[in-house]
Each structure stands twice: as C-alpha cells, then as structure tokens.
LOFIVO-216892 format. One line per 4 residues: for each residue z negated, y negated, x of C-alpha. Coordinates in nm, 4 decimals, decimal comma. Layout:
// LOFIVO-216892
Z/Y/X; ...
END
This chain:
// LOFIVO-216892
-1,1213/1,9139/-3,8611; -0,8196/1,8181/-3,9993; -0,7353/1,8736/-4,3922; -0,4937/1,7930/-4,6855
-0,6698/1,6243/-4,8874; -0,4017/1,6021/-5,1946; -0,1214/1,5271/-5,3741; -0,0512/1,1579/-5,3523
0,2379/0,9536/-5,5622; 0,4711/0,6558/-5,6038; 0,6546/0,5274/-5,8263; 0,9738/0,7552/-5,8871
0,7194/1,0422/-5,9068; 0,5650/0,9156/-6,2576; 0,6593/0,7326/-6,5644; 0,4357/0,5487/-6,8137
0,4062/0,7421/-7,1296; 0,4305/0,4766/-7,4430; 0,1695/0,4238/-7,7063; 0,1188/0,3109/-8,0797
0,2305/-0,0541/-8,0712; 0,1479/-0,3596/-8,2597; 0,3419/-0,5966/-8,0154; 0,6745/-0,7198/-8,2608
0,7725/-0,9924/-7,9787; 0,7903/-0,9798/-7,5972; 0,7021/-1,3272/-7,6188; 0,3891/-1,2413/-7,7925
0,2261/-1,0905/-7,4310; 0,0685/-1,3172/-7,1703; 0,1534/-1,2137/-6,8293; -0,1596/-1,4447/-6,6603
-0,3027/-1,2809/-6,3787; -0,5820/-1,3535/-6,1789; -0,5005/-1,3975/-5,7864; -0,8561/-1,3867/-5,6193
-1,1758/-1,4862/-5,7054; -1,1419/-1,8057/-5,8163; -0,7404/-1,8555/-5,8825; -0,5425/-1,7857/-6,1716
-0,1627/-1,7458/-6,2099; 0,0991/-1,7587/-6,5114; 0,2651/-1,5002/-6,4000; 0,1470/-1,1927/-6,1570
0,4252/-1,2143/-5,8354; 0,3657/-1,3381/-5,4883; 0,6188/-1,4073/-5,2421; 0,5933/-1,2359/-4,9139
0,4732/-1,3911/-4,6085; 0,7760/-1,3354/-4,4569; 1,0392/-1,5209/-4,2264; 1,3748/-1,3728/-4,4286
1,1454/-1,4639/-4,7406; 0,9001/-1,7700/-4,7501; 0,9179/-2,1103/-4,6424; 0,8447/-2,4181/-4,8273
1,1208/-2,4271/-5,0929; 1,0481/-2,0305/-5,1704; 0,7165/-2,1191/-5,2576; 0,8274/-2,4502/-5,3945
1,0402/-2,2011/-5,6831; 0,7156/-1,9640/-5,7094; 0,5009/-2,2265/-5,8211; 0,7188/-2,4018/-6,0604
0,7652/-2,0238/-6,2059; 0,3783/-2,0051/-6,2306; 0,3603/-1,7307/-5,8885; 0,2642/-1,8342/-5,5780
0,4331/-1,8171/-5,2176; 0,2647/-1,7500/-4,9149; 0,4090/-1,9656/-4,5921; 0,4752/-1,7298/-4,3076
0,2540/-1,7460/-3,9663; 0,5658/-1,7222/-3,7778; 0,6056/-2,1249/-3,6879; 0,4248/-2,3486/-3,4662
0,1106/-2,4202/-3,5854; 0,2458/-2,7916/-3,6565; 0,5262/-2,6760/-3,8324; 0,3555/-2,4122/-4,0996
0,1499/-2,7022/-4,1878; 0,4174/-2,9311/-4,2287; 0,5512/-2,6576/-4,5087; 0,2436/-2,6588/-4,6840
0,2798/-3,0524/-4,7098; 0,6222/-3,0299/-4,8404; 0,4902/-2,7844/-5,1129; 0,1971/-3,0000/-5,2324
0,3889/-3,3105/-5,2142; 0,6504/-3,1628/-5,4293; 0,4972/-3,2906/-5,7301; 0,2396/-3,4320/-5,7892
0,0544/-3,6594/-6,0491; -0,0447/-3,9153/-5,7529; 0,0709/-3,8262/-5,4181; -0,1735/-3,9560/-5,2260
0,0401/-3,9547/-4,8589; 0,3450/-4,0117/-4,9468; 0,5871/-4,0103/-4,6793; 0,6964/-4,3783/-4,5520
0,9213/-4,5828/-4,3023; 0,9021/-4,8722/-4,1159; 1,0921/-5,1885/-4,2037; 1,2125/-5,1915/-3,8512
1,3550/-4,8004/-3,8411; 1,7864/-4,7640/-3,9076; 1,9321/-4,6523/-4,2128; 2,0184/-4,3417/-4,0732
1,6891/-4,2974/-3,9409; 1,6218/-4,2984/-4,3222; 1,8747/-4,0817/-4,4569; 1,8051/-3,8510/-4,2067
1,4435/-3,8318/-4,3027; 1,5197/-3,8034/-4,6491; 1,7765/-3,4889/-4,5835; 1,4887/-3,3484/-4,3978
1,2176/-3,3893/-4,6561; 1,4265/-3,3329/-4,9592; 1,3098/-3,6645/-5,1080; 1,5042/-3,9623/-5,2685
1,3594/-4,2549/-5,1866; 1,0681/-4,4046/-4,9283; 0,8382/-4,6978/-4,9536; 0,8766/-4,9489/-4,6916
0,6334/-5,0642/-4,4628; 0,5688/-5,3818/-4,2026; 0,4057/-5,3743/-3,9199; 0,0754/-5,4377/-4,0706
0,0954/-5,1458/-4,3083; 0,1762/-5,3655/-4,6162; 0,4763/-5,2521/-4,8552; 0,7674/-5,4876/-4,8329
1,0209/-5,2897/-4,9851; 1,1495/-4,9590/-5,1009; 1,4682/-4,7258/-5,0160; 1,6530/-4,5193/-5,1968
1,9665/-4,2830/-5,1673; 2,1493/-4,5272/-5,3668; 2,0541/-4,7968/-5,1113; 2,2015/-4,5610/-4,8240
2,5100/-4,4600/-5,0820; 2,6422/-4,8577/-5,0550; 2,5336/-4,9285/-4,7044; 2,8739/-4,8250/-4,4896
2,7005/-4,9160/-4,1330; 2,3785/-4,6725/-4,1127; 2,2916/-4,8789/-3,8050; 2,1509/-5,1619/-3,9862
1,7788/-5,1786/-4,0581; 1,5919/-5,0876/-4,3912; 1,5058/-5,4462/-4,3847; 1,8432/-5,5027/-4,4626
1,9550/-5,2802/-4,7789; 1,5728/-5,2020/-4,8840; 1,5219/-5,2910/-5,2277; 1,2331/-5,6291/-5,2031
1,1547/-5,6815/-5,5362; 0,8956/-5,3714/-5,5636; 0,6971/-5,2828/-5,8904; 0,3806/-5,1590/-5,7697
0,0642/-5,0155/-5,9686; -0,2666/-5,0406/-5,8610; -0,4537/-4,7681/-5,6743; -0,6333/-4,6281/-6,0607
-0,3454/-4,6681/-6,2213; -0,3510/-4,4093/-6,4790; -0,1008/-4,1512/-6,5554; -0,0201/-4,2867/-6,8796
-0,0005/-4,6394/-6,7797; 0,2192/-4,5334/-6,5048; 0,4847/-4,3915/-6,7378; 0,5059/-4,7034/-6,9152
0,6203/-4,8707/-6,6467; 0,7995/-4,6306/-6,4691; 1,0149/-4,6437/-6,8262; 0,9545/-4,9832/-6,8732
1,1494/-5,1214/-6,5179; 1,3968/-4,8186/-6,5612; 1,2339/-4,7165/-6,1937; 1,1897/-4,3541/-6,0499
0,9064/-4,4122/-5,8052; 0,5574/-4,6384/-5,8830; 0,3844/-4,7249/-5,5183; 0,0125/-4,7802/-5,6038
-0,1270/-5,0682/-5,3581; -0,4483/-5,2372/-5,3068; -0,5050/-5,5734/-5,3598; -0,3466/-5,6064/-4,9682
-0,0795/-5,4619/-5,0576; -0,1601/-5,1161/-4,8451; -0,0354/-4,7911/-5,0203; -0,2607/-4,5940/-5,1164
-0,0602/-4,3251/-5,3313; 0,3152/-4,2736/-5,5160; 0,3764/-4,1905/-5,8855; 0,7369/-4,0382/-5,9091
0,9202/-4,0250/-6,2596; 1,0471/-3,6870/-6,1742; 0,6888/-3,5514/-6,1683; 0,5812/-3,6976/-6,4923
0,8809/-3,5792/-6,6354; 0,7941/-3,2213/-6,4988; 0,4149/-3,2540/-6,5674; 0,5365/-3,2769/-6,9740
0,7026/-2,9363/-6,9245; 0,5256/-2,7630/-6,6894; 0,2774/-2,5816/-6,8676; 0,2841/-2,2476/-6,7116
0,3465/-2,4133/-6,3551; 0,1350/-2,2967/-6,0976; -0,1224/-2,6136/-5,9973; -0,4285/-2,7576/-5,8275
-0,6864/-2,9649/-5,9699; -0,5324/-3,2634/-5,8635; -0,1757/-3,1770/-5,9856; -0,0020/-3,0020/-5,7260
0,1650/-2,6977/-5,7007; -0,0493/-2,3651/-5,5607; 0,0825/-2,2699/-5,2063; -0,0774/-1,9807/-4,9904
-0,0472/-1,9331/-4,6005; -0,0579/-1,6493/-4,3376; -0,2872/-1,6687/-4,0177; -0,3211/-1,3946/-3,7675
-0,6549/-1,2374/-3,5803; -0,5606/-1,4285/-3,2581; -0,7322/-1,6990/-3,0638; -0,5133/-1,9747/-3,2240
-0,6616/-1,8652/-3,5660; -0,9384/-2,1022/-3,6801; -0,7304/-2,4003/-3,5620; -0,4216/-2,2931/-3,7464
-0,6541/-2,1881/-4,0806; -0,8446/-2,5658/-4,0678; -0,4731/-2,7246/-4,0170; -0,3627/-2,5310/-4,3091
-0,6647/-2,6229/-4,4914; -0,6185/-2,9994/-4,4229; -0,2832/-2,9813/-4,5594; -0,3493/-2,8848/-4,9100
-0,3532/-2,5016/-4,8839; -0,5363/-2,3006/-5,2086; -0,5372/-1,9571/-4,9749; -0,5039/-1,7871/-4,6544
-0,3491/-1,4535/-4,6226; -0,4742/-1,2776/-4,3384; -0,1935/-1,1178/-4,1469; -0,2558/-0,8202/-4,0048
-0,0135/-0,4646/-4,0867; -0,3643/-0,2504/-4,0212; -0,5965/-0,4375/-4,2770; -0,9139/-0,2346/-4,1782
-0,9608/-0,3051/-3,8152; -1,2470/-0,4815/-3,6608; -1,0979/-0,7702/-3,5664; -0,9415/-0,8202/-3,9583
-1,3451/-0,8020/-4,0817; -1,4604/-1,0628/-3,7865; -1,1896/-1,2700/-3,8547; -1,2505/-1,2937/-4,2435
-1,6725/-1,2998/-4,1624; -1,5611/-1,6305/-3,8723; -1,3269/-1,8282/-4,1296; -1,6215/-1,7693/-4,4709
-1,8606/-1,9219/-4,2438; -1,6373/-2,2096/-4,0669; -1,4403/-2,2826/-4,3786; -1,6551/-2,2552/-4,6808
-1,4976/-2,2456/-5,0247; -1,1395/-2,1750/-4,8814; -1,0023/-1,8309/-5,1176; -0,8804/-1,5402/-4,8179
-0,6899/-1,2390/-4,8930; -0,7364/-0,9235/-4,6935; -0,5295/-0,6456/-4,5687; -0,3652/-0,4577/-4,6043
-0,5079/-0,1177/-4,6387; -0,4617/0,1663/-4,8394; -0,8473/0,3399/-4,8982; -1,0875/0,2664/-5,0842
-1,3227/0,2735/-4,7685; -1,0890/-0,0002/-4,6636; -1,1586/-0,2656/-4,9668; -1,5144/-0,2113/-4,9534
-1,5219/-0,2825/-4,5961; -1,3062/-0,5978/-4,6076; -1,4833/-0,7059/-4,9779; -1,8386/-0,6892/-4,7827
-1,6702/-0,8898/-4,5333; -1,5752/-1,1752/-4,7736; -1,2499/-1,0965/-4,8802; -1,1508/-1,2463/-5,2124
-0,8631/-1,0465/-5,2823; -0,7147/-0,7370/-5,0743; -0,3697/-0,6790/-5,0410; -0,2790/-0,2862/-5,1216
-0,0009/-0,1320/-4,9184; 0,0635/0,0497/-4,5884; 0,4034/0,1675/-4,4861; 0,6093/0,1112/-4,8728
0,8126/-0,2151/-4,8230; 1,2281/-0,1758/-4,7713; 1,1902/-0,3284/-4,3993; 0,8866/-0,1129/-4,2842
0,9059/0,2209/-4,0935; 0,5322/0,2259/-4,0083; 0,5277/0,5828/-4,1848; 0,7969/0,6964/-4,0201
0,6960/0,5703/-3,6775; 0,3181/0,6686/-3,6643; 0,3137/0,9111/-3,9556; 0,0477/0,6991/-4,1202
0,0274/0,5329/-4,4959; -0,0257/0,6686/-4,8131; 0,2284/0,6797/-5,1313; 0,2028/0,3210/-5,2820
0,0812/0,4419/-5,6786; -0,2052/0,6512/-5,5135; -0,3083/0,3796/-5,3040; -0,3442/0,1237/-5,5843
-0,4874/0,3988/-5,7903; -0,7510/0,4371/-5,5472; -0,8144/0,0828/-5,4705; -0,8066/-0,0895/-5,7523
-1,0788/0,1693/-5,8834; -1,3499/0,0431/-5,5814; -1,2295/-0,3119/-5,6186; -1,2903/-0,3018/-5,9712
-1,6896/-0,2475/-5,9425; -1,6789/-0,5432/-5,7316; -1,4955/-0,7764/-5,9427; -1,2358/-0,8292/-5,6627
-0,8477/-0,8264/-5,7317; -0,6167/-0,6224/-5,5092; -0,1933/-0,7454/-5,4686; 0,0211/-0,4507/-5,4883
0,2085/-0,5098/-5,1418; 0,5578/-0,3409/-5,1225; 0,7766/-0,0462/-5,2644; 0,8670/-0,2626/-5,5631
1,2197/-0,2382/-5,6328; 1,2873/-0,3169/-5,9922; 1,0965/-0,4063/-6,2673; 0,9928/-0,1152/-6,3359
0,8253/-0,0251/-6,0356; 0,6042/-0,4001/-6,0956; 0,4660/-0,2030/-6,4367; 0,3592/0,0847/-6,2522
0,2083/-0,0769/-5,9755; 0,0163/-0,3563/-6,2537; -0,0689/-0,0581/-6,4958; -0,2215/0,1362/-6,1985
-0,4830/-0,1697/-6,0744; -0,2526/-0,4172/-5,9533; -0,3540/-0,7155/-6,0464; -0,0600/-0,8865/-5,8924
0,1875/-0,7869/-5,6819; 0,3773/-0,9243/-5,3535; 0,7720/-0,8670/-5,3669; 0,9755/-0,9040/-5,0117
1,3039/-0,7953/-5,0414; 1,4167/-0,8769/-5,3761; 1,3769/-1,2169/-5,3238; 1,5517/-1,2219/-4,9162
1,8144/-1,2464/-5,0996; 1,7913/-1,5543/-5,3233; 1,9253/-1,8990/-5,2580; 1,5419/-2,0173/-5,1862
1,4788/-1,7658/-4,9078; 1,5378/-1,9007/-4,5414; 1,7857/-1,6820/-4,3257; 2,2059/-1,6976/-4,3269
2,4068/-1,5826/-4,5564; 2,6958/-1,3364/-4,4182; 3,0137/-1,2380/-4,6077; 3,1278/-0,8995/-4,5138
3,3916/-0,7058/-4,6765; 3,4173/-0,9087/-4,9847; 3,0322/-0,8601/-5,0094; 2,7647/-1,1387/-4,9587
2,4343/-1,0345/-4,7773; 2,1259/-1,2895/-4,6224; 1,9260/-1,1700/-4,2957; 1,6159/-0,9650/-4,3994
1,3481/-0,8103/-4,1841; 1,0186/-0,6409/-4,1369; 0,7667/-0,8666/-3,9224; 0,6641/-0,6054/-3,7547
1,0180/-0,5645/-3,6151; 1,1099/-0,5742/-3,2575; 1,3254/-0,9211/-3,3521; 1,0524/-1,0683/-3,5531
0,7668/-0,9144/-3,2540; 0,9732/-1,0954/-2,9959; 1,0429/-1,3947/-3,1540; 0,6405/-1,4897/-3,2296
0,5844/-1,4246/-2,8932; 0,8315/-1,6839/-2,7749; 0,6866/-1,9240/-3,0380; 0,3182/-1,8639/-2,9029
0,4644/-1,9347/-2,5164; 0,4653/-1,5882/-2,4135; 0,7212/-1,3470/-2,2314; 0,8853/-1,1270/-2,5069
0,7140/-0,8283/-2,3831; 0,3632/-0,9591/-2,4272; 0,0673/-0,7909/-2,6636; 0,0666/-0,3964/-2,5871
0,3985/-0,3785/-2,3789; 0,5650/-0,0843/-2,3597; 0,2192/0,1078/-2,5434; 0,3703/-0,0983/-2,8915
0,6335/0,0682/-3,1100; 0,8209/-0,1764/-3,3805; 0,6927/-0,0513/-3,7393; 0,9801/-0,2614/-3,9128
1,3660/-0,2924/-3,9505; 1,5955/-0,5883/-3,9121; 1,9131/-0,5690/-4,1574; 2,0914/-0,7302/-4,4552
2,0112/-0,7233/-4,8224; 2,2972/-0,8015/-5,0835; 2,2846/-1,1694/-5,2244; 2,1447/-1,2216/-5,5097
2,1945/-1,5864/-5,6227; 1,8844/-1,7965/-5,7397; 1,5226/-1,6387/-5,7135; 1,5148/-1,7226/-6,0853
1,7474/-1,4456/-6,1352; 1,5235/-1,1909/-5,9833; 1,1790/-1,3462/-6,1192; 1,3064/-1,3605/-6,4510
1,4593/-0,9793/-6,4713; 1,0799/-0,9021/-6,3103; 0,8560/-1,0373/-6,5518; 1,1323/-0,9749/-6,8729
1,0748/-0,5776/-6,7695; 0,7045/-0,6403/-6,7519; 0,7139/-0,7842/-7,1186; 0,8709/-0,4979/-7,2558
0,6860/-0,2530/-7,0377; 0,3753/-0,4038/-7,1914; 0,5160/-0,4167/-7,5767; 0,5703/-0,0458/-7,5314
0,2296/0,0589/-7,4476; 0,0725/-0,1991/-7,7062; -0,0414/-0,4494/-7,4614; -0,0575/-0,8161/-7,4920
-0,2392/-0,9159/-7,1713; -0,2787/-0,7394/-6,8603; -0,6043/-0,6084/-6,9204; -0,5204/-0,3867/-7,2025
-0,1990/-0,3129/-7,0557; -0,4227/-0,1218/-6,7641; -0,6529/0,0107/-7,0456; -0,3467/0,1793/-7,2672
-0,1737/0,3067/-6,9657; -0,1102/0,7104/-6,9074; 0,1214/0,8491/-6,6017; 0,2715/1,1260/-6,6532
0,4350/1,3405/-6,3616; 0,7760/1,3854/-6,3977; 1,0368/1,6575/-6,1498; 1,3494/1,5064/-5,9591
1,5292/1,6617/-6,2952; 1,3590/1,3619/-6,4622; 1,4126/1,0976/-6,2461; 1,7720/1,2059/-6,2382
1,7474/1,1710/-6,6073; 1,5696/0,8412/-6,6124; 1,9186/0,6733/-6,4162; 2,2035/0,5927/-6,5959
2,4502/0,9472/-6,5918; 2,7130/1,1356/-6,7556; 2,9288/0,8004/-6,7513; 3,1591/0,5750/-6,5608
3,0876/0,2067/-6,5452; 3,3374/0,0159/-6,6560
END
C-alpha cells in the first residue's frame, strides 16, 4: 500500500546556520576531497559526463584546477579513448608514447596533426623507427610550400637524453640547449619517451594539480551496461584512465550491480563509480556490489525532466542526507550529482554528505566545453543538453550503428531537455566563484577541512518569505 513517507528538501528550502569561528583567512581552509576509495582531489568538483560538457580539454582544465573530468560514453569506442590519451599526455614528467611522424609524411600532414593534437612539435622518425629529426611549429611557420617532406624543414641536429634520464638532469639540458622538447632514445636511437619544457615548467607550479603516480593529470570515463561495455572499459583502461563512471540514469537496476560485479572481477584495481540513485537501499546495494564511490542524484540537474516525466526522484538535500549517512558506515564516498546552481548550493550539498560534487550546466557554458556557441539578441549562449534527451538518445544510437528508434521504441520517453545556457567565458571563471563560496561557506561555520565542515553544519528550514529575503531586493541594479 502506498504511503507518504515525508517531507523531503533541497537546497532553496534550507540555509546553513553559522557557528563560533576561529577561521581569520579563507585561505586558511583546505578544500581536498576524497573521490573514491583510493583517489584524492585538491578541490571537490567533477565535470559531468556529458556531450555539451566533457571532452578532453574540459577535463584537461579540471585537472590542472585539482577536479577531475569524466569523458563522455557518447563517441566511438576508438575515439573516447583517444580523449583519455590526449588528457594523460597533456603533461607529463616522461611521456612515454609520445605522438610521432614519419620522415617521409608532408608538412601539412604535420601541421595538420599538430592542430589536431594541440601539440607543438613531433619527433621524427625513419623507416626503421630511429629518430632523425624533430618538427616544430616554427619549422612549419618558415616553410611556405606544406607539400614538401619533414625531411626537408625537420630540425637534424637533435639533443636527445637517454631512456633514465632523470627529471632534474633533463631540465638542465632542456635550459642548457635553450630547447622545449628532450626525446629520450636508446642506445639505437629508438624513442622510448619525451620530456617537454612546458611540463617541467608546470610540474614546479602545480602543486594542487590533479595527478597520477607517474605524473599525469587524473581523467575519469563513462561506460554504459551494454554489450560493448567490457571492451570499451579495458580500452579506457589501456589508455591511462584513473576511473570509470558507470552510466546509467537508474543507478539501482540489475544490470548497473552485474555490470559493476563483471568489470571488479575482469579489471582488478580499476576505481568505478556507481549510480546514480537516490536511497539509501540503493548505495548499499551498489557498495556490496563493488562500487567505490556512488553518484547521488535522480531527477535535479537543469537538463533533466525525469521527475516530471515519470514522477520519480527525490529532492536533491534529502537524498544526500540519506545517502551519505549509509555510505558513511561503509567508508564509501558519494558525488552530489546535479541541482547545483551557485556556490551556494555546492556548501549545502558538501555540508549534507557530499563528498564531492558533479556540476553540468555551469560549466556548458565555458570556453572548454564542446558544443557551438550562438549569438542571439546581443546575448551569447553554447548548446547544452540532458543525455537522456531525445537528441542525445538518437544520436548514440546512430554512433552504436543502430536505427534512431532502437532500445525500447515507442515504450521510451526522453527524461532530458536540449537548449542553450548563457556563455560564460573560461571554466576558470565558474570553478573559481565555486570553490571561493565554499571557502567562505566553510570560514563561517568554523571549518578548515571538509570533515569538520560536515561536523559543524546545522540546516535550518526557512519559508519562501526567506528565500525571497536571502536574494538581492528592495533595489535596482545599476
């Protein structure tokens, strides 16, 4: 029999009541979060796994913040793991494949390569895999017919570094020869790795960049419950991926459990994040199943009508309330997934059991998201939508090879929205506003980690007379 079972909240229903402070500076809090089980982050935000949201240079900008962006499953298998590559390869203390060209290939073949991969320069290789040469931008810049061959314009003279070359000694002579990128050879002359001067310039100021073991910057992926699963998880694997998000809008389902219990047991050590659900029976279920984080959230993001559609969810504060409580006994993290609309809304949502949270459409609108930009009226908007919208549906069926009306037919309904958000320049813009709200959020309630700032907190309920009150009123802007 059916019952009410009761009152529920989000964020505009409550407000965090402050507390006896000792915090003097915002700069005095640590915002490190922990991810999953065994990943740590600098600061607490992932970027959706979303098509209007994250691709490679998204998640590029997350790490170097100290987040972490999740690739989107909605590519070719081949070409999701190709974005992974250009993430870890971004920088790196050694890159161990770095991308090359053959002595034989045009110059345009080269500069065309480079646009692609958003490099500036590419060791050159013979036909027997030896380096004979390097080229650069500034090779291309002089060269006025791009139909010659690399041979041609390629830089001979190479300064190389053997294949232990330490970082140290590699800075020497990267400064030494006035040079920008140090191939590492073996005593044939085959590469076996790349040290670039812009990464050792980074590495000295990258302390709260998100990173590997071996250097490179943290980058998370999607995969689905389908048959192509396993093959697209070990691709992603192969190329350098810290964690798989599984991708699924109904978290506790059957096939979400098998699929975490198939890729634990084919893929051991990889991290995988669950959901999303919105119950505590949910995260127990998907925790037992090997989840090591569970992403909280059904029906709150701006491009998601799943509540409106099937009449299912529950209010987004509730649900992490509830959550994060089971999770906690388990020693499990759960990602606040949608509703977040200003910084505010990221202290509730962390003060209530999130360890982290995922943001969507704040960022669609940043110079790193994918998607066009459109100027209407004097305003500037980018593409944004739900992936559960009929667009997004349609177009992952023509990427699998199947007729857009595949999957349930007529017997699915589209839970999302397609639309515009306004533009909002560089993510850094949005990240920064995020996690400067979070710092005073925290100083307020006498917080300088996390942990305590979940410890001090106390909601209280407020009436639509104090929300109204909580906005800017009684003014004109000027």
């Amino acid at each position: 029999m059916s019952k009410i079972i009761k009152e529920f909240y989000t964020f505009d229903d409550v407000l965090l009541r402050p507390q006896r402070s000792g915090v003097f500076s915002r700069k005095d809090v640590s915002t490190s979060a922990q991810l999953s089980k065994h990943i740590n982050l600098h600061i607490p935000l992932l970027s959706a796994n979303m098509d209007s949201v994250t691709e490679s240079r998204m998640a590029r900008f997350m790490a170097e913040a100290g987040g972490i962006g999740i690739i989107h499953r909605f590519l070719p298998i081949e070409k999701q793991v190709e974005e992974v590559r250009k993430v870890k390869r971004a920088e790196n203390v050694v890159i161990e494949d770095p991308y090359t060209i053959s002595e034989s290939a045009s110059v345009e073949e080269a500069q065309k390569f480079m646009k692609e991969h958003l490099i500036s320069g590419l060791p050159v290789l013979n036909m027997n895999q030896k380096v004979v040469g390097i080229i650069t931008r500034r090779d291309i810049l002089f060269t006025e017919n791009l139909n010659k061959k690399v041979s041609e314009v390629m830089t001979k003279k190479v300064i190389t570094g053997g294949p232990k070359t330490s970082f140290s000694d590699a800075k020497k002579i990267l400064f030494s020869y006035r040079i920008e990128k140090l191939p590492l050879v073996d005593s044939k002359l085959r590469l076996k790795g790349l040290i670039t001067l812009k990464d050792i310039l980074k590495q000295a100021h990258g302390s709260a960049v998100s990173k590997d073991k071996r250097g490179r910057f943290l980058v998370g992926a999607a995969v689905g419950v389908k048959e192509d699963t396993l093959e697209r998880a070990r691709a992603l694997l192969d190329a350098g991926a810290d964690i798989l998000v599984l991708d699924i809008a109904h978290g506790h389902n059957e096939r979400a459990l098998n699929t975490i219990k198939l890729l634990k047991q084919k893929l051991p050590g990889m991290e995988i994040i669950g959901g999303n659900v919105a119950t505590a029976k949910g995260v127990i279920d998907l925790i037992k199943s090997g989840a090591d984080a569970v992403k909280v959230g059904i029906g709150p993001g701006a491009a998601c009508t799943t509540r409106i559609v099937t009449g299912v969810g529950v209010p987004q504060l509730s649900a992490i309330f509830e959550t994060a409580e089971i999770a906690r006994k388990y020693k499990i993290p759960i990602i606040a997934d949608g509703g977040i609309r200003n910084s505010g809304d990221l202290s509730k949502a962390l003060a209530a059991g999130g360890y982290t949270a995922m943001i969507g459409g704040l960022l669609a609108g940043t110079d790193e998201a994918p998607g066009e930009y459109i100027l209407e009226d004097g305003a500037s908007y980018k593409l944004y939508r739900g992936m559960a919208s009929r667009e997004a549906s349609e177009d992952k069926l023509r990427i699998d090879g199947n007729p857009p009306i595949g999957g349930d037919g007529p017997y699915r309904a589209a839970e999302g929205k397609s639309g515009k958000v306004y533009y909002r320049g560089k993510a850094g813009n949005v990240v920064g506003e995020l996690i400067a709200g979070l710092r005073s959020s925290m100083s307020y309630l006498g917080a300088k980690n996390l942990k305590d700032f979940q410890k001090n907190a106390e909601f209280v309920r407020i009436s639509p007379a104090g929300l109204k009150e909580s906005h800017p009123h009684d003014m004109k802007s000027t």
